[in-house]
HTML snippet that shows the backbone in 3Dmol.js (N, CA, C, O; Angstrom):
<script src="https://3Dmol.org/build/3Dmol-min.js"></script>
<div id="view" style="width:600px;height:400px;position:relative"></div>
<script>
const pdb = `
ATOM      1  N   UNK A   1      88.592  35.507 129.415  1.00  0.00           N
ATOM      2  CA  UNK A   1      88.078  36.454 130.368  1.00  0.00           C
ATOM      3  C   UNK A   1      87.362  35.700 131.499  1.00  0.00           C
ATOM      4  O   UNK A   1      88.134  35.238 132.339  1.00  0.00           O
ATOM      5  N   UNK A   2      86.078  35.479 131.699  1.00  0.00           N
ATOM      6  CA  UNK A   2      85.643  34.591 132.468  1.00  0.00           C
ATOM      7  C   UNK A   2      84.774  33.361 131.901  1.00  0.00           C
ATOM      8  O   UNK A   2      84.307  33.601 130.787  1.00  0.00           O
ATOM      9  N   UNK A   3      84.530  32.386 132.305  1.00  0.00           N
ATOM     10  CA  UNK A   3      84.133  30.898 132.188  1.00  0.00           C
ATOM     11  C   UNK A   3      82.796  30.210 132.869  1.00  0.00           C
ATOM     12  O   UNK A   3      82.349  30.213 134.016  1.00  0.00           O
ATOM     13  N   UNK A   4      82.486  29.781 131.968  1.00  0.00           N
ATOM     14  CA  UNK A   4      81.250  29.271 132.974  1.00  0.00           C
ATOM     15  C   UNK A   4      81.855  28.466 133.738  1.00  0.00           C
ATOM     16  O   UNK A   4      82.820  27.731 133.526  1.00  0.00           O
ATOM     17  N   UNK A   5      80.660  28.808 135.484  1.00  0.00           N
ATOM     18  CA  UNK A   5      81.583  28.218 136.662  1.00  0.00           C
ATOM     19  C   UNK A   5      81.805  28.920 137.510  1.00  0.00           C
ATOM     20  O   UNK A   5      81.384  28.936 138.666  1.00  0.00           O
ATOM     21  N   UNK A   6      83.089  30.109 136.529  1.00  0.00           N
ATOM     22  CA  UNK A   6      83.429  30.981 137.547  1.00  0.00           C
ATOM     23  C   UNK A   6      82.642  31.872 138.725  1.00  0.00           C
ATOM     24  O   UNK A   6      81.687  32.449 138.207  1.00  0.00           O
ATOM     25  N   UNK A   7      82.733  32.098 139.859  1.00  0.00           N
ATOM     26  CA  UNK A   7      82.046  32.876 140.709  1.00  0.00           C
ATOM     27  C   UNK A   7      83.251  34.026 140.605  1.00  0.00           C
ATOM     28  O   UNK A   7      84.474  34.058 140.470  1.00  0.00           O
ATOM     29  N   UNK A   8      81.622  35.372 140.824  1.00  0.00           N
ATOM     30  CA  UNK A   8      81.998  36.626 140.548  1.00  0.00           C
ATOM     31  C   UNK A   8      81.239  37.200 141.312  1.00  0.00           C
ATOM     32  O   UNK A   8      80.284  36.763 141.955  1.00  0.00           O
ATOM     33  N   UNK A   9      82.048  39.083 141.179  1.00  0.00           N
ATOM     34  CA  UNK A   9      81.298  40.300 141.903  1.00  0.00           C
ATOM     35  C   UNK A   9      80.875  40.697 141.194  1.00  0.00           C
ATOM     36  O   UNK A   9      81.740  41.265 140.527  1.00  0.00           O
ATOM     37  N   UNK A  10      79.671  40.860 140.660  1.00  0.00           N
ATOM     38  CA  UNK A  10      79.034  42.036 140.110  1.00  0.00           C
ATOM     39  C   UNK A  10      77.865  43.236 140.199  1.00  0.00           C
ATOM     40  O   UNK A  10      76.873  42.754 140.747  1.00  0.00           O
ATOM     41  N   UNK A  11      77.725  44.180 139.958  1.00  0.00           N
ATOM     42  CA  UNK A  11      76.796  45.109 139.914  1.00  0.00           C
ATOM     43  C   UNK A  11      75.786  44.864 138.956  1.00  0.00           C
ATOM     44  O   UNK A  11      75.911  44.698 137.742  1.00  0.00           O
ATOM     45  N   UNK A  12      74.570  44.861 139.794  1.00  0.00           N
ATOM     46  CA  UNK A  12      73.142  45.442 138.572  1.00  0.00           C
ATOM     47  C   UNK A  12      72.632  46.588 139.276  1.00  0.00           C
ATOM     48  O   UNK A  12      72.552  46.518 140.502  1.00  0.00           O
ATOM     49  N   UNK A  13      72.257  47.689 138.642  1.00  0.00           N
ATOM     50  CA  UNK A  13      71.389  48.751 139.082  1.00  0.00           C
ATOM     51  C   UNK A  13      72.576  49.037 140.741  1.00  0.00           C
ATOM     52  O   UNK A  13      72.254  49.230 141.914  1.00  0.00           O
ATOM     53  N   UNK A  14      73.573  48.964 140.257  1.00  0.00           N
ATOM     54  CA  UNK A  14      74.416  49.724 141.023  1.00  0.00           C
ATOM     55  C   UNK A  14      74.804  49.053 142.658  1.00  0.00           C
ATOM     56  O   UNK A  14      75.452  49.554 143.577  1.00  0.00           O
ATOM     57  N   UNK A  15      74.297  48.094 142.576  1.00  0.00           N
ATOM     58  CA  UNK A  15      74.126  47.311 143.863  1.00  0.00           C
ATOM     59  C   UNK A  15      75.235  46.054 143.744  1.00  0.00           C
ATOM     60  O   UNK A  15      75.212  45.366 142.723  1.00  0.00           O
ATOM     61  N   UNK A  16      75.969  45.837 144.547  1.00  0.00           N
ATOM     62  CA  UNK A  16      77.195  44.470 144.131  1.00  0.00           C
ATOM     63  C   UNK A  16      76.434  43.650 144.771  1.00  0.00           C
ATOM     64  O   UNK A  16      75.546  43.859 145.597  1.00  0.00           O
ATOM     65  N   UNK A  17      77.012  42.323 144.150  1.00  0.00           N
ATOM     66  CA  UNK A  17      76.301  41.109 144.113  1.00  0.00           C
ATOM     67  C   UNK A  17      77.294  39.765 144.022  1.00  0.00           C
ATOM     68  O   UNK A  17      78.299  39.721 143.313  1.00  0.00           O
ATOM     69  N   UNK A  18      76.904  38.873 144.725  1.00  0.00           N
ATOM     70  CA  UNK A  18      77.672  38.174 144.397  1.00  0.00           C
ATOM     71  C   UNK A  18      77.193  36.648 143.126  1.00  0.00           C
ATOM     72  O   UNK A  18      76.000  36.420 143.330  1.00  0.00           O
ATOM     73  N   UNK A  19      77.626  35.880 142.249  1.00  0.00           N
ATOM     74  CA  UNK A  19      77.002  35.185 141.911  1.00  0.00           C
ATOM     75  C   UNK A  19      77.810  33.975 140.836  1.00  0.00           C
ATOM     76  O   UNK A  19      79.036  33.954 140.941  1.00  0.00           O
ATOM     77  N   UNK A  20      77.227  33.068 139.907  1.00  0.00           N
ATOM     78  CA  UNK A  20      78.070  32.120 138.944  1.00  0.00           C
ATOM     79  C   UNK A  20      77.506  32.825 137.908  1.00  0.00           C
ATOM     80  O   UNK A  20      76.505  33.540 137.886  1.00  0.00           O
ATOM     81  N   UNK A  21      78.632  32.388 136.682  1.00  0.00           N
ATOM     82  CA  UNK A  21      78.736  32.827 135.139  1.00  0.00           C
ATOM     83  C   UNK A  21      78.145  31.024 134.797  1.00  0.00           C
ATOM     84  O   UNK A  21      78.663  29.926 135.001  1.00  0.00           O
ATOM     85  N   UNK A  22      76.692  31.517 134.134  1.00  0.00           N
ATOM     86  CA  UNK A  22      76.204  29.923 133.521  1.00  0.00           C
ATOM     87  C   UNK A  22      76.130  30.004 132.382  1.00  0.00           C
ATOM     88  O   UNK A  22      75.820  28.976 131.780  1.00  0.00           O
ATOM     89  N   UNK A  23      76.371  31.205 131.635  1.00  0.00           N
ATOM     90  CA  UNK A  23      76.467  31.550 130.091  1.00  0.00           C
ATOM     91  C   UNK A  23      77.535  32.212 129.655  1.00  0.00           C
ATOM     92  O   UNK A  23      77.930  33.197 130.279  1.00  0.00           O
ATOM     93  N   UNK A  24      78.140  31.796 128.567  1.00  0.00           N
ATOM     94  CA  UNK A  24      78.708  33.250 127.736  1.00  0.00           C
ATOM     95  C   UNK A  24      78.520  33.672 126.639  1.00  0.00           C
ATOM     96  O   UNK A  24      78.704  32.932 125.673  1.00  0.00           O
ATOM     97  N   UNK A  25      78.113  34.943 126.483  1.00  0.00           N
ATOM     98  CA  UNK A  25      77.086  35.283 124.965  1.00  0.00           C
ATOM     99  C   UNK A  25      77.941  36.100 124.257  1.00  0.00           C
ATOM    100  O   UNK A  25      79.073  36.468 124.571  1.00  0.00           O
ATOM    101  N   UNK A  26      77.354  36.328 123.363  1.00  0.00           N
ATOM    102  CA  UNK A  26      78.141  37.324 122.402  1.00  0.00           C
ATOM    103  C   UNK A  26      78.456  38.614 122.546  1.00  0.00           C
ATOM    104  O   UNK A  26      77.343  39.089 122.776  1.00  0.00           O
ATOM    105  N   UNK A  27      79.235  39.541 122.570  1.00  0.00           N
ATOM    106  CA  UNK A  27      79.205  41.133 122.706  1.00  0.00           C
ATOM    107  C   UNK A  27      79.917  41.386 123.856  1.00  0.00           C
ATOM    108  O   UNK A  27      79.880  42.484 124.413  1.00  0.00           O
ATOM    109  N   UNK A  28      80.692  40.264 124.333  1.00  0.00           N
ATOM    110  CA  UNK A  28      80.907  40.629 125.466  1.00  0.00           C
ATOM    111  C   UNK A  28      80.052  40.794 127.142  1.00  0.00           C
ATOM    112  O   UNK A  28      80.308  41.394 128.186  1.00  0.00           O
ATOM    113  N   UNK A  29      79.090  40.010 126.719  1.00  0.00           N
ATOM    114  CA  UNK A  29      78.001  39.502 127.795  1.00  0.00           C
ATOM    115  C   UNK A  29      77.658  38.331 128.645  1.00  0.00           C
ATOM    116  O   UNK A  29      77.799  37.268 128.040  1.00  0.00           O
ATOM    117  N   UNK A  30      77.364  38.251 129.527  1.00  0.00           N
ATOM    118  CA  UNK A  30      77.459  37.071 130.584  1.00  0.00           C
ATOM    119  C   UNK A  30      76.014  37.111 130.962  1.00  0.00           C
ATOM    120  O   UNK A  30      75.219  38.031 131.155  1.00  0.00           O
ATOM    121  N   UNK A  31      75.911  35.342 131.020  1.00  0.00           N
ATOM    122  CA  UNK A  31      74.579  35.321 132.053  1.00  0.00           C
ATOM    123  C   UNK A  31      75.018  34.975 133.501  1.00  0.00           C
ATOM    124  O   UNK A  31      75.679  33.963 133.737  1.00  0.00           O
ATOM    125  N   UNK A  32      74.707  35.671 134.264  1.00  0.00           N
ATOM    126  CA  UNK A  32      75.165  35.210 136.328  1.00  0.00           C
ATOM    127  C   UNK A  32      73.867  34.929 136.904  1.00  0.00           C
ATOM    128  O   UNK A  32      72.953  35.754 136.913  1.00  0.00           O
ATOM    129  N   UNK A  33      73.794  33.844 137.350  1.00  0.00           N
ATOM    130  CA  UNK A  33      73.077  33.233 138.339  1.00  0.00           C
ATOM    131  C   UNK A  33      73.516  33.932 139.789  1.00  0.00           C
ATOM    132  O   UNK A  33      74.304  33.369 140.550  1.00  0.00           O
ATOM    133  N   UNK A  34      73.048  34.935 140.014  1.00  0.00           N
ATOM    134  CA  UNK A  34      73.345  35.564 141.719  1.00  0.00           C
ATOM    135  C   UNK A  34      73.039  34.777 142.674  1.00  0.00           C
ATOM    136  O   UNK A  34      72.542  33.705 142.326  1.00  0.00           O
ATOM    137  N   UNK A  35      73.270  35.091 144.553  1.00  0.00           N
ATOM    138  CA  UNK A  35      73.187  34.528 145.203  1.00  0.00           C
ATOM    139  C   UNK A  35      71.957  33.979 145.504  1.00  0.00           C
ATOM    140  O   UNK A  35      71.753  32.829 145.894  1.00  0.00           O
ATOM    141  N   UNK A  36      71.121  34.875 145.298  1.00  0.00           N
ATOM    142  CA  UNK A  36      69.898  34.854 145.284  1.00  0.00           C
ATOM    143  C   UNK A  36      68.625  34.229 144.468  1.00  0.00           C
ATOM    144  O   UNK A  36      67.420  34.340 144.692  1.00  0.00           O
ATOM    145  N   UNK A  37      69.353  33.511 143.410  1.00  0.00           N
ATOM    146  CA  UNK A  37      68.697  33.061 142.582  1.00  0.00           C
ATOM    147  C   UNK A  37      68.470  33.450 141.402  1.00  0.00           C
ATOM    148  O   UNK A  37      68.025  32.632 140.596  1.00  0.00           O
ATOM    149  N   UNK A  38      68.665  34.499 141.096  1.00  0.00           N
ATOM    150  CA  UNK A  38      67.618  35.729 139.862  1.00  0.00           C
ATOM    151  C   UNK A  38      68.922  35.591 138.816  1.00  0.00           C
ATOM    152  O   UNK A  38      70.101  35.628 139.167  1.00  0.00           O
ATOM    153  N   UNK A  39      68.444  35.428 137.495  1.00  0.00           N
ATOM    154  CA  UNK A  39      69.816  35.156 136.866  1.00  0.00           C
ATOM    155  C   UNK A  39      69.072  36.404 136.104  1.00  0.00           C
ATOM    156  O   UNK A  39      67.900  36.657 135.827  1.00  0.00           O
ATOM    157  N   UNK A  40      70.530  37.161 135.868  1.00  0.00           N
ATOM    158  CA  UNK A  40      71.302  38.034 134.849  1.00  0.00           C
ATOM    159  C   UNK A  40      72.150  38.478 133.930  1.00  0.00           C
ATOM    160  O   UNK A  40      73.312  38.433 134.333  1.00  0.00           O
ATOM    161  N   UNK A  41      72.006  38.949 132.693  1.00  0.00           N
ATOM    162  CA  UNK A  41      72.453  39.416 131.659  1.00  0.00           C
ATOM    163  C   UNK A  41      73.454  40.638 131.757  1.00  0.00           C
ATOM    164  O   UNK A  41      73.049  41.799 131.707  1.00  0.00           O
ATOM    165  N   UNK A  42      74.758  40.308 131.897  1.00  0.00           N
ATOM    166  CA  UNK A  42      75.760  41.538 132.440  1.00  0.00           C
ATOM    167  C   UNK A  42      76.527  41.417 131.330  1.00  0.00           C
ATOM    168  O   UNK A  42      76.555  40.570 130.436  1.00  0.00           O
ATOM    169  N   UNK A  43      77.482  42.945 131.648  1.00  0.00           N
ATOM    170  CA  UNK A  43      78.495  42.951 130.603  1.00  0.00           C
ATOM    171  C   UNK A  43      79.552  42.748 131.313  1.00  0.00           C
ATOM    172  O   UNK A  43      79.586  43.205 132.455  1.00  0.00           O
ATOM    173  N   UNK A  44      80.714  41.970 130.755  1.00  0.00           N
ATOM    174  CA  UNK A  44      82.200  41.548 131.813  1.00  0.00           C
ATOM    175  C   UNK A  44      82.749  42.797 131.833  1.00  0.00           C
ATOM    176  O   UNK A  44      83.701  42.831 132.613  1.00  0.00           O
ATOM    177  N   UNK A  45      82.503  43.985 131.212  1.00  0.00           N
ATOM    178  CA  UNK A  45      83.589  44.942 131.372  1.00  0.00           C
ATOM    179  C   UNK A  45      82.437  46.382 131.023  1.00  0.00           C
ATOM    180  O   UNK A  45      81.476  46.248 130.265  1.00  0.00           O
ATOM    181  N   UNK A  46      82.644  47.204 131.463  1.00  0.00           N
ATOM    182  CA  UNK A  46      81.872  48.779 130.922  1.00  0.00           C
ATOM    183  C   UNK A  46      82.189  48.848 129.103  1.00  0.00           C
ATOM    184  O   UNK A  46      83.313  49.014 128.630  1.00  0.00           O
ATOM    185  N   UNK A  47      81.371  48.740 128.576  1.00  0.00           N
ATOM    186  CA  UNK A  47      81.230  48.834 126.961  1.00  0.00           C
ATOM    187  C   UNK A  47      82.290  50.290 126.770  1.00  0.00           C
ATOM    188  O   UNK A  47      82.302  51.057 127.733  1.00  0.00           O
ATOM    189  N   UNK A  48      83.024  50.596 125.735  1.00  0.00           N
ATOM    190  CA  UNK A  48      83.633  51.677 125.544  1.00  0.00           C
ATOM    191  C   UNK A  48      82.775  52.537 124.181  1.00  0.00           C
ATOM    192  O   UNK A  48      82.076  51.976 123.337  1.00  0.00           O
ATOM    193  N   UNK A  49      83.045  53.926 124.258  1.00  0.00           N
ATOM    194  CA  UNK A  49      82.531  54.226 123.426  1.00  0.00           C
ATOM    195  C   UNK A  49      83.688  54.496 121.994  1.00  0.00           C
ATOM    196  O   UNK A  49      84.584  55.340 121.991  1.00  0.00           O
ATOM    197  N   UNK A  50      83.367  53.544 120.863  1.00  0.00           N
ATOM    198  CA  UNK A  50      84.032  54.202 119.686  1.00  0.00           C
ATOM    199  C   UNK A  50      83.459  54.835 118.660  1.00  0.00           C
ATOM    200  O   UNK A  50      82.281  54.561 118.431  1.00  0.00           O
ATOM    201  N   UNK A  51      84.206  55.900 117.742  1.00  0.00           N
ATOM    202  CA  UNK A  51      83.704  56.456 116.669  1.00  0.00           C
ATOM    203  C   UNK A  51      82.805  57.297 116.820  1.00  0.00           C
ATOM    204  O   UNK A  51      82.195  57.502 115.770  1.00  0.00           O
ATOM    205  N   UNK A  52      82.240  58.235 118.207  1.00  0.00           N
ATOM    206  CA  UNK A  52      81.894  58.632 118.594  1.00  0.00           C
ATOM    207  C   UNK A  52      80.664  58.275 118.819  1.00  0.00           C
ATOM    208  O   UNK A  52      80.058  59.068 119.539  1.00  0.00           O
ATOM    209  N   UNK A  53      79.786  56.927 118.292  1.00  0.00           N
ATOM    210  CA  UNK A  53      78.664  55.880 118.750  1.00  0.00           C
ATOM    211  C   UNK A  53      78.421  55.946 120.276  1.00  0.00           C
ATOM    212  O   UNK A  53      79.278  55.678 121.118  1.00  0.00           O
ATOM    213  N   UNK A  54      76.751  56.456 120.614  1.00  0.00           N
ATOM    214  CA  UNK A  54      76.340  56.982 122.053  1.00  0.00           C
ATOM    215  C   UNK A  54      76.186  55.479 122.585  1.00  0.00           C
ATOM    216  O   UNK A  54      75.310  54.898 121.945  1.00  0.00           O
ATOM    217  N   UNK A  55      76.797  54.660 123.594  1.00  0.00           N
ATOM    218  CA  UNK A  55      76.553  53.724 124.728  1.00  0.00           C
ATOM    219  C   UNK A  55      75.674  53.816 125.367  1.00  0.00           C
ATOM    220  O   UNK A  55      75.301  54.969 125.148  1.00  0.00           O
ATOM    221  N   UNK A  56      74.896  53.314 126.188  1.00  0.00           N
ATOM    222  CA  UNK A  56      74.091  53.523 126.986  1.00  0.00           C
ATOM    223  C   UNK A  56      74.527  52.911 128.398  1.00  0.00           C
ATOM    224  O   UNK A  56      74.897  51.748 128.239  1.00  0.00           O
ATOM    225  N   UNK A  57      74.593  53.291 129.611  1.00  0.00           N
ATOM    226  CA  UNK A  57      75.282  52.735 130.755  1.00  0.00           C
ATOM    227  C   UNK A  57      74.774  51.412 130.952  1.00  0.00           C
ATOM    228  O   UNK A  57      73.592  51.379 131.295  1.00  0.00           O
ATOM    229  N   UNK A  58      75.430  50.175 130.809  1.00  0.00           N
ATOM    230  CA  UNK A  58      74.548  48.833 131.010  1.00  0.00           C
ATOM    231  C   UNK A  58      73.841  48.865 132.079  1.00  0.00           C
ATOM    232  O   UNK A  58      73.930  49.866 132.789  1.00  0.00           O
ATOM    233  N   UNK A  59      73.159  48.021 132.375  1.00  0.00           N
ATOM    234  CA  UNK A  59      72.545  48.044 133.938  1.00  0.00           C
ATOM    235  C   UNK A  59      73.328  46.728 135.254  1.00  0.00           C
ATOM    236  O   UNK A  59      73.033  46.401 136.403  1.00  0.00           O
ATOM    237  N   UNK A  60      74.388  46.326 134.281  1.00  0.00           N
ATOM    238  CA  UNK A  60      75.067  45.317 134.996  1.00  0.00           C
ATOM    239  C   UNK A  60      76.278  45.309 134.446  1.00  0.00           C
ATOM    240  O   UNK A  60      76.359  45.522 133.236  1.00  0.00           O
ATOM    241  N   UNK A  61      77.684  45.016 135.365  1.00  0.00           N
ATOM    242  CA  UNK A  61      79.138  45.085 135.340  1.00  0.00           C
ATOM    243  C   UNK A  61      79.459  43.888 135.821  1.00  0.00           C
ATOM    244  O   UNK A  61      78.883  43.523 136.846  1.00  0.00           O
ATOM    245  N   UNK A  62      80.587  42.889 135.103  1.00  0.00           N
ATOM    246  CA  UNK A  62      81.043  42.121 135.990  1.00  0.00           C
ATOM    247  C   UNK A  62      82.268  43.084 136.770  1.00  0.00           C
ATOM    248  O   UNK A  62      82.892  43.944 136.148  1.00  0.00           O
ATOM    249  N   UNK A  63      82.483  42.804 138.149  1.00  0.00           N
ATOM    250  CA  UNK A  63      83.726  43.592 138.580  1.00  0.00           C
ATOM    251  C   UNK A  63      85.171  42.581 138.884  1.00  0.00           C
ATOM    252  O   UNK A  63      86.279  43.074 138.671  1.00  0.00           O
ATOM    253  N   UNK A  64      85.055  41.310 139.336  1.00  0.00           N
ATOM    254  CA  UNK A  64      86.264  40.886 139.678  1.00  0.00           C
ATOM    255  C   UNK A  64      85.801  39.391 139.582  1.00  0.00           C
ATOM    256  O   UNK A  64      84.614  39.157 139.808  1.00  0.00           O
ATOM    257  N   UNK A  65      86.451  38.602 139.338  1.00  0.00           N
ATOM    258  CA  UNK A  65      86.414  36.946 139.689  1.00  0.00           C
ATOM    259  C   UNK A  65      86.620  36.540 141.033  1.00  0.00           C
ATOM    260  O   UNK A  65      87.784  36.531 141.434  1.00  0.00           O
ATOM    261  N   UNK A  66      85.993  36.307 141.563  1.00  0.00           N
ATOM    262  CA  UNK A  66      86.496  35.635 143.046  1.00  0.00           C
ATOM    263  C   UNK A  66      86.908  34.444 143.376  1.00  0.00           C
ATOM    264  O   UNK A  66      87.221  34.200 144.541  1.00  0.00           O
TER     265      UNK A  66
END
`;
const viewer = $3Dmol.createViewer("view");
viewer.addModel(pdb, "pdb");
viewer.setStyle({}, {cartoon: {color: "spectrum"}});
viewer.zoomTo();
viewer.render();
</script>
């Protein structure tokens, strides 16, 4: 999926962003170092809901690799 290194688009709190993947964690989670400095804990993809288990909307999306 994505790699540390890679530069990406992503959303926190609904706002796109641009930034690097310097982690990859478990669950399907990324740490991004944004343009700006401020590193974040995103999910590479919107979590799905199974088994009818309530999600909670992450507060961060990766959207595309650039």
């Amino acid at each position: 999926m994505y790699s540390v290194g890679d530069k990406v688009l992503f959303t926190f709190i609904g706002r796109e962003q641009n930034g690097v993947v310097t982690e990859n964690l478990t669950g399907g989670k990324f740490k991004v170092k944004g343009d700006n400095g401020t590193k974040y804990t995103i999910f590479g993809k919107e979590p799905v809901i199974r088994n009818g288990s309530k999600v909670e909307k992450p507060l961060g999306v990766i959207i595309k690799k650039l």
